[in-house]
N, CA, C and O atoms as a Maestro MAE file, in Angstrom:
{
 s_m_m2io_version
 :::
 2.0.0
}

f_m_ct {
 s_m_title
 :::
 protein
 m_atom[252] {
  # First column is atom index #
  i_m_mmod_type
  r_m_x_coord
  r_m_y_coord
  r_m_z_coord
  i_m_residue_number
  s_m_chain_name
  s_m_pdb_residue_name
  s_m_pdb_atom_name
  i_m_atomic_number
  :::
  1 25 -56.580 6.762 -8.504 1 A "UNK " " N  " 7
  2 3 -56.128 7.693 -7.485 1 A "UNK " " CA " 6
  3 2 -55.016 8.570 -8.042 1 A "UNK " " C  " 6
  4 15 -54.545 8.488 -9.176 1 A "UNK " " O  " 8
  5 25 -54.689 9.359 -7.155 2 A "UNK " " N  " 7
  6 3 -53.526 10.253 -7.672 2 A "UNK " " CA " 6
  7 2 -52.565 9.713 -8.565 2 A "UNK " " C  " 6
  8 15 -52.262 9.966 -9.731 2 A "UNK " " O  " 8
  9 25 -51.923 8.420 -7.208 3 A "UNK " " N  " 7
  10 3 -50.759 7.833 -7.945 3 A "UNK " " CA " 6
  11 2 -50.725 7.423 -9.173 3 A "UNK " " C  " 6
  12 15 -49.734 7.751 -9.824 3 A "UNK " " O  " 8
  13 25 -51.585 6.752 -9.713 4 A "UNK " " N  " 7
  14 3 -52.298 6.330 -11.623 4 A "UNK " " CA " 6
  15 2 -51.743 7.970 -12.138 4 A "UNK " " C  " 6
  16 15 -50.847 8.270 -12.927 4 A "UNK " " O  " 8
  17 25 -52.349 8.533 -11.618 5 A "UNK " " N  " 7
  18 3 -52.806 9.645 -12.986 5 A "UNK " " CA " 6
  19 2 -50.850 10.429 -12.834 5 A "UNK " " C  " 6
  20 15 -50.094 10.962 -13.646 5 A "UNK " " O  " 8
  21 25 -50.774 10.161 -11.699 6 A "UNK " " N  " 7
  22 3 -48.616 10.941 -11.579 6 A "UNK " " CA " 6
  23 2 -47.708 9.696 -12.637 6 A "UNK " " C  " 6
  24 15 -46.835 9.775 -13.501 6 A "UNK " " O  " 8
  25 25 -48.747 8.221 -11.778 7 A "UNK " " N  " 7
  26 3 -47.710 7.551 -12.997 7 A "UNK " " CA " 6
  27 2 -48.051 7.312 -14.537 7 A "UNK " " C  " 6
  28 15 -47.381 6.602 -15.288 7 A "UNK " " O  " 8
  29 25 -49.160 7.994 -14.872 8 A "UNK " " N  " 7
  30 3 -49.819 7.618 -16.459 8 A "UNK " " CA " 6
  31 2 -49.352 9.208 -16.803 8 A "UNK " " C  " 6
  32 15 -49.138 9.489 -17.982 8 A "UNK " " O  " 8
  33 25 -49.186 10.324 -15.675 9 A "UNK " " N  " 7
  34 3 -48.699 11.345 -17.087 9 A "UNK " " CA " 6
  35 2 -46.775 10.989 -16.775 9 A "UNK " " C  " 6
  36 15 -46.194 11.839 -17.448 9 A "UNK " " O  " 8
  37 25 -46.105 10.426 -16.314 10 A "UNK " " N  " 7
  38 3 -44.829 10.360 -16.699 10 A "UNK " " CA " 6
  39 2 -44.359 9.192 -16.808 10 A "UNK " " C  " 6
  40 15 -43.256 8.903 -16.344 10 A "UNK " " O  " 8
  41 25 -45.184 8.267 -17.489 11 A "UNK " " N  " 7
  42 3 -44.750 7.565 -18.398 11 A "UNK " " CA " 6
  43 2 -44.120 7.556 -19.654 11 A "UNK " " C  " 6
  44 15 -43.174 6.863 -20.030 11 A "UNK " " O  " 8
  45 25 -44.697 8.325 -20.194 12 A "UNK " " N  " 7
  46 3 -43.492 9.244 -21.747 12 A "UNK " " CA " 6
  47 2 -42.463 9.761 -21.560 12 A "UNK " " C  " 6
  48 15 -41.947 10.551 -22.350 12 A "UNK " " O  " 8
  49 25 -42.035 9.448 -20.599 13 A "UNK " " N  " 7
  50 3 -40.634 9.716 -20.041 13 A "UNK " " CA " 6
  51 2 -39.946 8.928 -19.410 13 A "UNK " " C  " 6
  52 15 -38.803 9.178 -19.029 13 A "UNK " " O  " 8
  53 25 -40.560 7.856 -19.214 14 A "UNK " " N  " 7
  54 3 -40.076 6.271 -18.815 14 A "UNK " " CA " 6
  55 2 -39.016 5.597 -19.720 14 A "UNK " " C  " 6
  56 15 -38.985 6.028 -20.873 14 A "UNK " " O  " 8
  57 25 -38.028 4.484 -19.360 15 A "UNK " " N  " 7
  58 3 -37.427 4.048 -20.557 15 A "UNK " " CA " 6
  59 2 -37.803 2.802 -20.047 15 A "UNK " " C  " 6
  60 15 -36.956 2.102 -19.492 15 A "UNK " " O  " 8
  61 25 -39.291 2.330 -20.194 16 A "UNK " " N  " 7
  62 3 -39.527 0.897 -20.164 16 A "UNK " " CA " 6
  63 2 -38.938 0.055 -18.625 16 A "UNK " " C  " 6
  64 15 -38.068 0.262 -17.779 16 A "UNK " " O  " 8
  65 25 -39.893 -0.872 -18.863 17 A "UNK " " N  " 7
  66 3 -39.217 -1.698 -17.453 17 A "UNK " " CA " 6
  67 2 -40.516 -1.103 -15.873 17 A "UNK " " C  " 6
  68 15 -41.368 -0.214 -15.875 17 A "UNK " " O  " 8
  69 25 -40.105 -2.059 -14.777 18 A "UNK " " N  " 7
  70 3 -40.807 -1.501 -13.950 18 A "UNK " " CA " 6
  71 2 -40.242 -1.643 -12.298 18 A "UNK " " C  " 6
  72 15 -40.017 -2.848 -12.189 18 A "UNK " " O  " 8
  73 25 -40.112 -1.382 -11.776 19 A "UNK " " N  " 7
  74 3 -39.299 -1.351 -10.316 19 A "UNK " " CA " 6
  75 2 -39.916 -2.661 -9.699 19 A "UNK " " C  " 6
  76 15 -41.092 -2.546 -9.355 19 A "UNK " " O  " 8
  77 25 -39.302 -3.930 -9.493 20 A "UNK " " N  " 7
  78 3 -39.465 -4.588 -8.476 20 A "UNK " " CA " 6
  79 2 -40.616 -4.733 -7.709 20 A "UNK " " C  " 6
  80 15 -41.680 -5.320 -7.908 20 A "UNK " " O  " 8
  81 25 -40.114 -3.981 -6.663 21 A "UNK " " N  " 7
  82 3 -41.076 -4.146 -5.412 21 A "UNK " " CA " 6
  83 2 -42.512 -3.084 -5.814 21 A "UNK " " C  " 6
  84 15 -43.207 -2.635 -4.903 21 A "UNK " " O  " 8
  85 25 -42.818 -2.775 -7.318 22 A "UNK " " N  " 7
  86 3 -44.275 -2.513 -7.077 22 A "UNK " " CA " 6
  87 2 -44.955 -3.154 -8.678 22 A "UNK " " C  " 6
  88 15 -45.612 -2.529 -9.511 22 A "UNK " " O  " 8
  89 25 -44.679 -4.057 -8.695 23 A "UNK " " N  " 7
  90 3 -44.811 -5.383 -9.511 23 A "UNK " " CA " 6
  91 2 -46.314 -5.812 -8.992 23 A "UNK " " C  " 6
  92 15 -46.642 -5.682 -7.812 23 A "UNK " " O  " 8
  93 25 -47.106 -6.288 -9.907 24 A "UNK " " N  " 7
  94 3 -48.607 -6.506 -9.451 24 A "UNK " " CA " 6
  95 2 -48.458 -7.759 -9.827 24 A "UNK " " C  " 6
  96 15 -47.349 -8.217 -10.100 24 A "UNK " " O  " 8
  97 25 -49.625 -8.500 -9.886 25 A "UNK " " N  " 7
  98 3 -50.136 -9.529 -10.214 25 A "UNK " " CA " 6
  99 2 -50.239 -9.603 -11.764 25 A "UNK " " C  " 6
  100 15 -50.193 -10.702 -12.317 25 A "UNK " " O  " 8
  101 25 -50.371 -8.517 -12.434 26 A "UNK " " N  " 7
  102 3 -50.643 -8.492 -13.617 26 A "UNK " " CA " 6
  103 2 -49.570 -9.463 -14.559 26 A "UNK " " C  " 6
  104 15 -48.342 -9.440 -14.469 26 A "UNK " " O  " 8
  105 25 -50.333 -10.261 -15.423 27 A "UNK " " N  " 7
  106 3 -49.281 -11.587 -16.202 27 A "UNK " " CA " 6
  107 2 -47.937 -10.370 -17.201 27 A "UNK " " C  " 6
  108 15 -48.147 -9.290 -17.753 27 A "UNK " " O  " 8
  109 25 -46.928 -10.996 -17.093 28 A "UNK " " N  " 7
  110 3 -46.161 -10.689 -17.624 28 A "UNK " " CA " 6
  111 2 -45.403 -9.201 -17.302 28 A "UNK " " C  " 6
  112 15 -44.725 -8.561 -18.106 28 A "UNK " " O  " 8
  113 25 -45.701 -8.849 -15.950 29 A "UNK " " N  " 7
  114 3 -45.052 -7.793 -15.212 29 A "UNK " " CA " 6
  115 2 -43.599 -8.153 -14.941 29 A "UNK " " C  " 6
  116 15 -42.648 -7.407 -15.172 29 A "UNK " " O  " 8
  117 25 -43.506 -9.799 -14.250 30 A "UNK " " N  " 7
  118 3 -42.140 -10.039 -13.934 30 A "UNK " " CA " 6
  119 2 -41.020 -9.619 -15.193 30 A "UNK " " C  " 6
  120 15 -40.119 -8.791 -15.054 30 A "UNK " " O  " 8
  121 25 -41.274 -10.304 -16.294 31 A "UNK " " N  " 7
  122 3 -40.613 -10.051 -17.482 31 A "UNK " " CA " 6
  123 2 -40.383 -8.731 -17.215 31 A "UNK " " C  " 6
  124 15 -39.180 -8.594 -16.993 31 A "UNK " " O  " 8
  125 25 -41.148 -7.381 -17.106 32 A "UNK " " N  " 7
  126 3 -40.803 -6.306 -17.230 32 A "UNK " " CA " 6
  127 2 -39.233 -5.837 -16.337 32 A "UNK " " C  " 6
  128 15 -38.161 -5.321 -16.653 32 A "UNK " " O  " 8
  129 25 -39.859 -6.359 -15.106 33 A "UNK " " N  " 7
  130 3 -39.042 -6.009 -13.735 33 A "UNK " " CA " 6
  131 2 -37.540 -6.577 -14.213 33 A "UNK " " C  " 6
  132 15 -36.518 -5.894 -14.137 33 A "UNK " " O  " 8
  133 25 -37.589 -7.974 -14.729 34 A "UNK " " N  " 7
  134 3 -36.221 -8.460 -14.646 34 A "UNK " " CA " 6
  135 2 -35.614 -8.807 -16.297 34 A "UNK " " C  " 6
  136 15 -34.806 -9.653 -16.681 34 A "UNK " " O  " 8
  137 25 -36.437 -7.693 -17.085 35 A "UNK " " N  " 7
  138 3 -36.164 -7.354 -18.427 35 A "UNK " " CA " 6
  139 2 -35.016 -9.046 -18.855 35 A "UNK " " C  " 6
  140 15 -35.317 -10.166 -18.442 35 A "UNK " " O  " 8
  141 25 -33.709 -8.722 -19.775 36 A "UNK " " N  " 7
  142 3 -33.335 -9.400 -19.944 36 A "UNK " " CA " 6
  143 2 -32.622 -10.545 -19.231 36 A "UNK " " C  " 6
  144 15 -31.908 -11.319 -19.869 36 A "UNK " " O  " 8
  145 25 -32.838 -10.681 -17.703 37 A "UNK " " N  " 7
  146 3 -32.340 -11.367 -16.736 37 A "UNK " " CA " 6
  147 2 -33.219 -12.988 -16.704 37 A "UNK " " C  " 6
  148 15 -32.905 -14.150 -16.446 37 A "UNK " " O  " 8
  149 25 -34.321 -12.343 -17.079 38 A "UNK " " N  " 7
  150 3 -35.454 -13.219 -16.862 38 A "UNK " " CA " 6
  151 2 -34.845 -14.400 -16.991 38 A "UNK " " C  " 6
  152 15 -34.015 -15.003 -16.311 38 A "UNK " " O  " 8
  153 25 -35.547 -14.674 -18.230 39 A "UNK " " N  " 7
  154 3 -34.466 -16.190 -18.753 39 A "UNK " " CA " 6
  155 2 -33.864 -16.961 -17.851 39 A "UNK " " C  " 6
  156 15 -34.247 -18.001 -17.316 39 A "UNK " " O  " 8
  157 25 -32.836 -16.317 -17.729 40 A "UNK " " N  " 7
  158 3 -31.464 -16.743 -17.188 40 A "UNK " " CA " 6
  159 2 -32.193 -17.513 -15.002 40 A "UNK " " C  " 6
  160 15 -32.237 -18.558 -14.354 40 A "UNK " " O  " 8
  161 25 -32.589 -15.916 -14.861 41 A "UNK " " N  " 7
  162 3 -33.385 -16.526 -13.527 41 A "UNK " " CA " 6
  163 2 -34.542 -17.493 -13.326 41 A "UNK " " C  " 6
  164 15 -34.745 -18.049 -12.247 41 A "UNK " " O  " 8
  165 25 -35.296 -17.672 -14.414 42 A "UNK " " N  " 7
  166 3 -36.193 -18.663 -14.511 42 A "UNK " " CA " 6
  167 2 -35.570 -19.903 -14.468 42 A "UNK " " C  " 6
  168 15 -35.956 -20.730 -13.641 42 A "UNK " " O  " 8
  169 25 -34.499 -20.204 -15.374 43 A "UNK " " N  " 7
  170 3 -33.325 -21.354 -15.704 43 A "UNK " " CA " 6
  171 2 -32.784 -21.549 -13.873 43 A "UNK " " C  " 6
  172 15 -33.050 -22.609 -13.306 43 A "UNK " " O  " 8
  173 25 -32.190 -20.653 -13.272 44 A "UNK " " N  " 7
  174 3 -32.316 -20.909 -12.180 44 A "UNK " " CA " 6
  175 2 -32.861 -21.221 -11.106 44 A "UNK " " C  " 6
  176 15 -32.260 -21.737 -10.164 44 A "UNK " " O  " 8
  177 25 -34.023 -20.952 -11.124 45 A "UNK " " N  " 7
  178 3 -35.365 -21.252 -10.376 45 A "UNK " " CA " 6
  179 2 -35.647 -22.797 -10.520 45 A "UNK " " C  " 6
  180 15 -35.854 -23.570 -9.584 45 A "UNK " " O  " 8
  181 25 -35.613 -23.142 -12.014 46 A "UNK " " N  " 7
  182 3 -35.689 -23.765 -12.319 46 A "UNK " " CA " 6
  183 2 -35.111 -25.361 -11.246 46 A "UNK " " C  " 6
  184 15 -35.717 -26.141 -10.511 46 A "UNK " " O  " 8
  185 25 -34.008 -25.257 -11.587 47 A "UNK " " N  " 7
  186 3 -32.463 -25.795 -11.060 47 A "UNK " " CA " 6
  187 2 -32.528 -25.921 -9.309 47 A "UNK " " C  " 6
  188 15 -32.315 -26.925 -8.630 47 A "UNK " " O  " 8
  189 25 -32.828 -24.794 -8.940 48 A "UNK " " N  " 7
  190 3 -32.519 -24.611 -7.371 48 A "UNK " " CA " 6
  191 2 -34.003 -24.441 -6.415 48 A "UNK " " C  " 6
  192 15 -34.128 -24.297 -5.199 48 A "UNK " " O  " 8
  193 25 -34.930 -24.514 -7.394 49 A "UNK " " N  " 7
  194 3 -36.158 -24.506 -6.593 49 A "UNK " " CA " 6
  195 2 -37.885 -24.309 -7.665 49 A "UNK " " C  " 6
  196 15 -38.691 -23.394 -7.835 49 A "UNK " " O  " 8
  197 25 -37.715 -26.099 -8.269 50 A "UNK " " N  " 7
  198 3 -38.549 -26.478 -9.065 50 A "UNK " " CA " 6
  199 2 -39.673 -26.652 -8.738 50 A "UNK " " C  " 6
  200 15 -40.636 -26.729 -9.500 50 A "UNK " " O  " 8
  201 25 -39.681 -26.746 -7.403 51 A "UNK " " N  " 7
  202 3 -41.306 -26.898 -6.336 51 A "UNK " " CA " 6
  203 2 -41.734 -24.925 -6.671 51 A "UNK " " C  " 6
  204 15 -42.892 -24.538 -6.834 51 A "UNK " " O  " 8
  205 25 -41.235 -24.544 -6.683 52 A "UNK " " N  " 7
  206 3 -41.391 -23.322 -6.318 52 A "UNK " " CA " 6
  207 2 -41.450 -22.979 -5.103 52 A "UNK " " C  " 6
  208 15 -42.071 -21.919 -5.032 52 A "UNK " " O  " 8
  209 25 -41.100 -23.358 -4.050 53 A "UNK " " N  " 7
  210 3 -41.344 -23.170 -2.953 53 A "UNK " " CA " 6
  211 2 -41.062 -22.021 -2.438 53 A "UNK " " C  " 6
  212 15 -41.724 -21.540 -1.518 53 A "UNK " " O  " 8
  213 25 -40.410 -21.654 -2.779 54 A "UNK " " N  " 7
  214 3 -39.854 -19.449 -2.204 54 A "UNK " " CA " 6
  215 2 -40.628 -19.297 -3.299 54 A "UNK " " C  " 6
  216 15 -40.030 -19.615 -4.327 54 A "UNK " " O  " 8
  217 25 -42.228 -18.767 -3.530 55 A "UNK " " N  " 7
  218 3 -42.816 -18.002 -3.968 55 A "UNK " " CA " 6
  219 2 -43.327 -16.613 -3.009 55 A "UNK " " C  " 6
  220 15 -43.782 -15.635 -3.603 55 A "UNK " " O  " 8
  221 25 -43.298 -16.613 -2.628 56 A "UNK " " N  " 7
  222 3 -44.101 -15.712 -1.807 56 A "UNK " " CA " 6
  223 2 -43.163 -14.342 -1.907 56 A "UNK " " C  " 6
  224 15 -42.845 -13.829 -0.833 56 A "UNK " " O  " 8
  225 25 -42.823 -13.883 -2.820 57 A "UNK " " N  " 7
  226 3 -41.945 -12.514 -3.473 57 A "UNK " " CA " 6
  227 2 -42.383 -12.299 -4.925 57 A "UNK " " C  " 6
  228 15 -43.286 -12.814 -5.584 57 A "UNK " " O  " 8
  229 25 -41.462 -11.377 -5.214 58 A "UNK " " N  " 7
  230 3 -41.995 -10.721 -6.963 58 A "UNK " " CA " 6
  231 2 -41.080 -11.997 -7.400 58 A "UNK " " C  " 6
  232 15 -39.851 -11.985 -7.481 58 A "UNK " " O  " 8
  233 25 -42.206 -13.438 -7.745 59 A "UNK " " N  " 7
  234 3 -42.050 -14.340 -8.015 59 A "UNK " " CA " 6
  235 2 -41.692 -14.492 -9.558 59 A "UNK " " C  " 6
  236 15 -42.427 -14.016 -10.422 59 A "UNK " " O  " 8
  237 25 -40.290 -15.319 -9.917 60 A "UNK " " N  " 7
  238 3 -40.086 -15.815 -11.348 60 A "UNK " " CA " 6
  239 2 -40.062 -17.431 -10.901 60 A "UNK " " C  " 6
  240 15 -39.478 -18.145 -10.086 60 A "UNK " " O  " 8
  241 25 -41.078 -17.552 -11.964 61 A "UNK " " N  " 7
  242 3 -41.881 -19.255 -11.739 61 A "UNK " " CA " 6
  243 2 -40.212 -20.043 -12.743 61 A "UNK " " C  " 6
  244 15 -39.580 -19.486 -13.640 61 A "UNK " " O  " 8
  245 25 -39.993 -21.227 -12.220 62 A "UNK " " N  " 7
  246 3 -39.472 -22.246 -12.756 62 A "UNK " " CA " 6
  247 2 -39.921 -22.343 -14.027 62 A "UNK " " C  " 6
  248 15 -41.098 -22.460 -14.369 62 A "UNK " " O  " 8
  249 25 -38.799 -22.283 -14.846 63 A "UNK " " N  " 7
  250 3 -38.773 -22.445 -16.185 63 A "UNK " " CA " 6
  251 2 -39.121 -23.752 -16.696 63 A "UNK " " C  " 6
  252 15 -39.116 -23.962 -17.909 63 A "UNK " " O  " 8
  :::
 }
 m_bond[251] {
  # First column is bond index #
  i_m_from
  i_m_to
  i_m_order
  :::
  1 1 2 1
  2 2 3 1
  3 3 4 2
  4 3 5 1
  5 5 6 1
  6 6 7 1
  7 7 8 2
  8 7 9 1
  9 9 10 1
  10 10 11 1
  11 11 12 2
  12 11 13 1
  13 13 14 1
  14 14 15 1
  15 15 16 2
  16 15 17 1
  17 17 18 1
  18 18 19 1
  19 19 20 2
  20 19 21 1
  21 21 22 1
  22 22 23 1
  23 23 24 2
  24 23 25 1
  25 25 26 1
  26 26 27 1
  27 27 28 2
  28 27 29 1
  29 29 30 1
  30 30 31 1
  31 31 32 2
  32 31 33 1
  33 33 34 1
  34 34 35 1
  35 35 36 2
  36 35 37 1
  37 37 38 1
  38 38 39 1
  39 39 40 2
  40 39 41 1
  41 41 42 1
  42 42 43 1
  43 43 44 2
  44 43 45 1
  45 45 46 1
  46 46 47 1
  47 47 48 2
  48 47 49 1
  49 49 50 1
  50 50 51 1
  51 51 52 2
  52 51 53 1
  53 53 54 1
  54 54 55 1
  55 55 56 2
  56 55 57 1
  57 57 58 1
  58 58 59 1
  59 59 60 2
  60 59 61 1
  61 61 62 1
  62 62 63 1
  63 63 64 2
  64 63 65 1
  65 65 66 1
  66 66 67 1
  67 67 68 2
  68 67 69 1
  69 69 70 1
  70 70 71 1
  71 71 72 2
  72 71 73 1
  73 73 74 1
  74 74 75 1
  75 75 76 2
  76 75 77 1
  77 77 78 1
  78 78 79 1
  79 79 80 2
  80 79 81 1
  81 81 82 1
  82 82 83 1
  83 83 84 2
  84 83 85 1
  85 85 86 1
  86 86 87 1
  87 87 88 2
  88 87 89 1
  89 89 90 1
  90 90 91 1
  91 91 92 2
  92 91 93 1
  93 93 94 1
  94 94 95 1
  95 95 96 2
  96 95 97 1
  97 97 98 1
  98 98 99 1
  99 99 100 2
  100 99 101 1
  101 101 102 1
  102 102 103 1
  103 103 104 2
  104 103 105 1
  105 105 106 1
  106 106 107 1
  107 107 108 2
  108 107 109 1
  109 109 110 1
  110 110 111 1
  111 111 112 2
  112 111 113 1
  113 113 114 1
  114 114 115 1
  115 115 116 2
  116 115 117 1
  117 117 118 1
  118 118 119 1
  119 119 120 2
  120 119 121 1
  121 121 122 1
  122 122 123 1
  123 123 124 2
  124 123 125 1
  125 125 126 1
  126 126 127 1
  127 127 128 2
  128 127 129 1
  129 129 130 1
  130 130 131 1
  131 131 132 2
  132 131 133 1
  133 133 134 1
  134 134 135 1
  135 135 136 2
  136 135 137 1
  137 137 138 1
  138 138 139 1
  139 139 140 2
  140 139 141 1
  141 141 142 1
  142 142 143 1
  143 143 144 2
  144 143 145 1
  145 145 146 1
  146 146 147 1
  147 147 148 2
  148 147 149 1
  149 149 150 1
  150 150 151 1
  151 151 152 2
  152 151 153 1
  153 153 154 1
  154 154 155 1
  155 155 156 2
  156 155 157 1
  157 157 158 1
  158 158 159 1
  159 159 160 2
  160 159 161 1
  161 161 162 1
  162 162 163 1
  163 163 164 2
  164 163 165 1
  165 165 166 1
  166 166 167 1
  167 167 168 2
  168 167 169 1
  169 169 170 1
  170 170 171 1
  171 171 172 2
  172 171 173 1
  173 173 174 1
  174 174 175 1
  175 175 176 2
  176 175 177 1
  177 177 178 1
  178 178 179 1
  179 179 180 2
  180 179 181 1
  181 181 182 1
  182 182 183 1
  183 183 184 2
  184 183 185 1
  185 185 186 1
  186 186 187 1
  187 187 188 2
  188 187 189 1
  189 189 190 1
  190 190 191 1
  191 191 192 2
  192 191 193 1
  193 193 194 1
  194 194 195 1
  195 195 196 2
  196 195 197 1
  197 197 198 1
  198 198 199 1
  199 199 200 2
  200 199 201 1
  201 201 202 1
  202 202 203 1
  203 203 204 2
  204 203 205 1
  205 205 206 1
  206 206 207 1
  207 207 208 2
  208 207 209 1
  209 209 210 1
  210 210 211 1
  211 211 212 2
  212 211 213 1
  213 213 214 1
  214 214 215 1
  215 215 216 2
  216 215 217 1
  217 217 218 1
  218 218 219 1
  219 219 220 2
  220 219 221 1
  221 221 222 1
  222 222 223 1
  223 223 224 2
  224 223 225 1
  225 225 226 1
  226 226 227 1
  227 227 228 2
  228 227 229 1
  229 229 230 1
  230 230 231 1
  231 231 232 2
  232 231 233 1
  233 233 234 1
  234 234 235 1
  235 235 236 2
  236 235 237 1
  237 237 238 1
  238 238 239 1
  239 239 240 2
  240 239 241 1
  241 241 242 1
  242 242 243 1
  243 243 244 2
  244 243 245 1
  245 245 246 1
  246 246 247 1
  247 247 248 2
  248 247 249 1
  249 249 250 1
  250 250 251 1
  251 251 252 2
  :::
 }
}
């Protein structure tokens, strides 16, 4: 649809990374969204909610 082709021609003008709340399913999107945070929030996830149980958001799975 439109939106693809607005966001595939200004991507070369992107500096990497991807906004949050339009995060897909696609593997390894979260990493994008929460670039070098990741880690650190997975480690937390980890710690404070190993069931995963608050999944149901732009989910970072327990480390």
């Amino acid at each position: 649809a439109w939106v693809c082709e607005a966001s595939d021609s200004l991507a070369s003008h992107a500096e990497g990374g991807t906004y949050v709340n339009f995060v897909s399913e696609a593997a390894g999107r979260e990493r994008d969204a929460y670039g070098a945070n990741y880690d650190r929030l997975a480690a937390l996830k980890r710690r404070y909610d190993p069931t995963n149980f608050f999944r149901l958001n732009q989910n970072v799975r327990p480390a």
